[in-house]
Structure formats: C-alpha cells, structure tokens
VEXNUFI-431655 format. One line per 8 residues: number of its first residue (from 1); their letters; for each residue x, y, z of N, C-alpha, C, CB. Coordinates in steps of 0.02 Angstrom, whole numbers. Glycine has a CB too. Example, Ala and Ser with C-alpha at 12.3 -4.5 7.8 and 13.67 -1.06 7.14 Angstrom:
<atoms>
1) AS) 660:-284:390:615:-225:390:660:-165:390:565:-224:452  642:-112:354:684:-53:357:645:2:394:704:-30:286
</atoms>
This chain:
<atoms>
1) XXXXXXXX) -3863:1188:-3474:-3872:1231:-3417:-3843:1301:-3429:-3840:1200:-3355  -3792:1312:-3440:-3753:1374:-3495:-3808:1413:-3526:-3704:1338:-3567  -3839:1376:-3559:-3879:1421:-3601:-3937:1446:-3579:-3893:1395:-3657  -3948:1431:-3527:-4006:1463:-3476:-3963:1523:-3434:-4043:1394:-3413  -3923:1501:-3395:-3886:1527:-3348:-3843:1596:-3357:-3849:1477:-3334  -3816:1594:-3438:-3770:1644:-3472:-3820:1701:-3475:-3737:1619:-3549  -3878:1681:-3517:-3917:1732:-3533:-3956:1755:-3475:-3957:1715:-3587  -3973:1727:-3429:-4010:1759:-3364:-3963:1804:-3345:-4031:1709:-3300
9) XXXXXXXX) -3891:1794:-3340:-3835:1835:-3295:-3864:1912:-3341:-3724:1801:-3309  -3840:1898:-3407:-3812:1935:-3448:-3869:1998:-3443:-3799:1897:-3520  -3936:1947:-3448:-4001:2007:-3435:-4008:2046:-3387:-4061:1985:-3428  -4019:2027:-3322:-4015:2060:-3262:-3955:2104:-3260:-4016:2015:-3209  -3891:2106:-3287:-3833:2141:-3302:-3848:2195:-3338:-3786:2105:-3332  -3895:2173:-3395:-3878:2223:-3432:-3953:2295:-3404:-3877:2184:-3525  -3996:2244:-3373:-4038:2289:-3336:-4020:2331:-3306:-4070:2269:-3302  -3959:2309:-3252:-3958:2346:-3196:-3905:2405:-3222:-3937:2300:-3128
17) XXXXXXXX) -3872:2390:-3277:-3814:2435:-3317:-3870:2499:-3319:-3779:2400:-3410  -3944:2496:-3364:-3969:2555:-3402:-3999:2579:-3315:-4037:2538:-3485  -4034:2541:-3280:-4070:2545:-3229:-4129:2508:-3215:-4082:2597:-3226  -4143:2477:-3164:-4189:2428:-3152:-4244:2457:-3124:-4166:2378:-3115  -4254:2515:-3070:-4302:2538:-3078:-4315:2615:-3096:-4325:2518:-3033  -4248:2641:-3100:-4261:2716:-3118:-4185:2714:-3176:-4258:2783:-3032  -4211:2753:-3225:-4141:2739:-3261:-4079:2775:-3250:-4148:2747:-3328  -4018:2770:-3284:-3970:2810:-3243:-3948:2820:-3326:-3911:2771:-3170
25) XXXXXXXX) -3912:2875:-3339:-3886:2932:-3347:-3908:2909:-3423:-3805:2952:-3317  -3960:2909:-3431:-4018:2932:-3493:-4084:2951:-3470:-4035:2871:-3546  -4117:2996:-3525:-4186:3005:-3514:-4247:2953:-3477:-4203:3018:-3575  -4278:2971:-3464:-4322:2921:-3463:-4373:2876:-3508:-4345:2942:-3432  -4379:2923:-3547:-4411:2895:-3634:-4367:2860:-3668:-4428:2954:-3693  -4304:2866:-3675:-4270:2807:-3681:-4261:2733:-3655:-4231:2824:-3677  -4259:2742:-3585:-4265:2697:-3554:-4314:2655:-3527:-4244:2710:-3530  -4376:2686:-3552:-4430:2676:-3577:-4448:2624:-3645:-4445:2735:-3584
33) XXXXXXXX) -4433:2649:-3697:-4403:2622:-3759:-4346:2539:-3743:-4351:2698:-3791  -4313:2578:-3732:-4282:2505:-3715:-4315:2448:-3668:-4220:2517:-3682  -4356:2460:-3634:-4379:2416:-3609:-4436:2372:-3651:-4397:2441:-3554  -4460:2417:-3676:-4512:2389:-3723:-4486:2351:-3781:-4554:2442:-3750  -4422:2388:-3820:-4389:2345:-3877:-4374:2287:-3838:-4321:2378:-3917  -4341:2266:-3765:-4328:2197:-3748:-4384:2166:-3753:-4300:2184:-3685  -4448:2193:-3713:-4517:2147:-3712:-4550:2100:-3767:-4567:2191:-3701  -4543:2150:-3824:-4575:2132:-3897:-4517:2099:-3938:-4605:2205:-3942
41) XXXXXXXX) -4450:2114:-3938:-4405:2068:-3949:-4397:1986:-3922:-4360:2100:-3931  -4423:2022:-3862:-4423:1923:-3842:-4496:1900:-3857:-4407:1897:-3739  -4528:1926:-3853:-4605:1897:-3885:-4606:1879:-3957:-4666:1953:-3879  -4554:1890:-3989:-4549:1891:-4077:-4510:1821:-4052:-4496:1972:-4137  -4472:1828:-4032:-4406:1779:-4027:-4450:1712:-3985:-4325:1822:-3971  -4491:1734:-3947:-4522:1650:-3922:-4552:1616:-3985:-4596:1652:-3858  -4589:1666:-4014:-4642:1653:-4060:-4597:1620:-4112:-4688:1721:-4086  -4550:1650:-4148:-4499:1619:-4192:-4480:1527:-4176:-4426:1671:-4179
49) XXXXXXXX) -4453:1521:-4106:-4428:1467:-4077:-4484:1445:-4058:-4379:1473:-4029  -4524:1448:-4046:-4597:1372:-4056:-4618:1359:-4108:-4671:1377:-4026  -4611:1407:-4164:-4643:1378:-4217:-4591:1353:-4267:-4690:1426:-4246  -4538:1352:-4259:-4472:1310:-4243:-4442:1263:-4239:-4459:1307:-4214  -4469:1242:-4176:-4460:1219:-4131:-4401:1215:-4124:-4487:1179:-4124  -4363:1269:-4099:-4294:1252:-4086:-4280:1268:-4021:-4248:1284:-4129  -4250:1228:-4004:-4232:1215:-3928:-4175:1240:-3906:-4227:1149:-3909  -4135:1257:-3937:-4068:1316:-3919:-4108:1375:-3891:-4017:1347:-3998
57) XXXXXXXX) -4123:1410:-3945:-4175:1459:-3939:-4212:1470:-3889:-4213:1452:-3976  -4271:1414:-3885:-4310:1432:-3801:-4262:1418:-3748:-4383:1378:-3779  -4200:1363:-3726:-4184:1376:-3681:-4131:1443:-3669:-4169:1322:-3667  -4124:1477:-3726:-4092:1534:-3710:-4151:1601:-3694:-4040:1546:-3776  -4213:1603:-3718:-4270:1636:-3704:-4270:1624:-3631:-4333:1613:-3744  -4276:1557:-3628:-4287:1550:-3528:-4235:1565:-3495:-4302:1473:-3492  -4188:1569:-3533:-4132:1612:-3450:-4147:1678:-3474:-4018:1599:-3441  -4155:1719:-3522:-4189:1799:-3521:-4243:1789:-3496:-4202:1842:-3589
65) XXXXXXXX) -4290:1755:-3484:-4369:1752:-3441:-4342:1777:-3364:-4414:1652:-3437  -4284:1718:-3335:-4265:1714:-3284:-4233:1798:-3253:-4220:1655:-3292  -4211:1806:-3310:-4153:1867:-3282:-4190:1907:-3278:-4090:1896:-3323  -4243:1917:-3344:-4310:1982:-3322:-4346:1945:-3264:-4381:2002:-3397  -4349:1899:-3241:-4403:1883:-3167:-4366:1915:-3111:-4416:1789:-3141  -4294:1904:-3116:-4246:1900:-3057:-4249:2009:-3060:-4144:1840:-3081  -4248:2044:-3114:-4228:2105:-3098:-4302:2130:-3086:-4181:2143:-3155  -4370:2095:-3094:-4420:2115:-3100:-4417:2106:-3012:-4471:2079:-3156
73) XXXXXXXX) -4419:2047:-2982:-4409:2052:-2908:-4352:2089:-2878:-4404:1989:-2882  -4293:2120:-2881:-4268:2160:-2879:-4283:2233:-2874:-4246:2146:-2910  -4334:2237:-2905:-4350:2315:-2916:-4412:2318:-2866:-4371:2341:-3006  -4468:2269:-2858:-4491:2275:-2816:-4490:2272:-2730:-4514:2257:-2839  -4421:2220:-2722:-4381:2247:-2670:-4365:2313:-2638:-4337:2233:-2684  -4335:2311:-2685:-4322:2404:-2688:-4370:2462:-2666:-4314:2428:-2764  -4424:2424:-2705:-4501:2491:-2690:-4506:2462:-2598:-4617:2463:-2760  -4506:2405:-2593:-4536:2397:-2529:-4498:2421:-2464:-4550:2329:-2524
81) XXXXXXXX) -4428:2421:-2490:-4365:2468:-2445:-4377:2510:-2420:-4314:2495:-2470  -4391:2538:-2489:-4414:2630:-2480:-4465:2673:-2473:-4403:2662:-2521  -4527:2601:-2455:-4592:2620:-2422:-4573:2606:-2336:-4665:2565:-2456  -4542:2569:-2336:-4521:2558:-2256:-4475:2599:-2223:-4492:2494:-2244  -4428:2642:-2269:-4383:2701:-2239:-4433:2750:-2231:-4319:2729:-2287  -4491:2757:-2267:-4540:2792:-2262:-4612:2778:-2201:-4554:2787:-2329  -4579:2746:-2197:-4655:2742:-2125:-4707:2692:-2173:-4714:2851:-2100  -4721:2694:-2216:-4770:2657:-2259:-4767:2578:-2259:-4760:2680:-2328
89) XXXXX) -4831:2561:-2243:-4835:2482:-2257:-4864:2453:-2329:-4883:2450:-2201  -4827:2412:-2342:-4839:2385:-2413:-4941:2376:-2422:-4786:2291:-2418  -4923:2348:-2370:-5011:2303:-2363:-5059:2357:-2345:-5021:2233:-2288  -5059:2423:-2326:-5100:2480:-2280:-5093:2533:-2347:-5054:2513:-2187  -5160:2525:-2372:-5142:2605:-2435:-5200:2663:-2379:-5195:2588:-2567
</atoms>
C-alpha cells in the first residue's frame, strides 16, 4: 500500500511545489517542459515495467497515475472556481 500511496503524495507535492495550474516563480516554457519530461518519463517507465513485469514498478507507476489524477482534478477545480467568481457557467459557453 506504501508504494502506491508514497508516490501519489510525493507527485501531487511535487506538482503543486512547481504549480498545478499556472506555474510559480519560473517561466512558463519551463514549466511546460517539465510537465512533459514527467508525462514521457512515466510512459517509458510503464512500458519498461510491463515488459518486465515488475510489480514494484507498476505499483509505484500507479500511485504517480493517482497523484497526476488527484492534481489533474485539482486544477480543474480551480478553473471552475474562477469561472463562478466570474459570473460564468461551466455548462453555458
């Protein structure tokens, strides 16, 4: 359970450190960059651990799945906040 749980914390942590939906005190092309090196890093790293098959591995992939799901809903929270401080309805374009 650890090994799901550690790495979900650690991700969403380390998200919300650079910025989850706007970055903080770097460029934006960086933070840009970094998002993408996590994406394709973990797409190397699934691919590695199924063909593998090692099971340390994916259950540590699935708590980073988790932590990117958890900051991915997070951020869209966020948008929907600040369409509603705004008069704007999510559902009405």
């Amino acid at each position: 359970m650890l090994t799901v749980l550690v790495p979900a914390v650690a991700v969403f942590l380390f998200l919300a450190s650079i910025g989850i939906s706007r970055p903080r005190r770097m460029k934006l092309s960086t933070w840009c960059w970094i998002y993408i090196l996590i994406a394709v890093g973990f797409d190397v790293l699934t691919v590695v651990a199924v063909v593998f098959q090692n099971s340390l591995l994916i259950e540590v992939l699935l708590g980073v799945a988790a932590g990117s799901a958890t900051s991915l809903a997070y951020h869209v929270w966020k948008d929907l906040r600040e369409m509603g401080e705004e008069g704007e309805h999510p559902h009405m374009h």
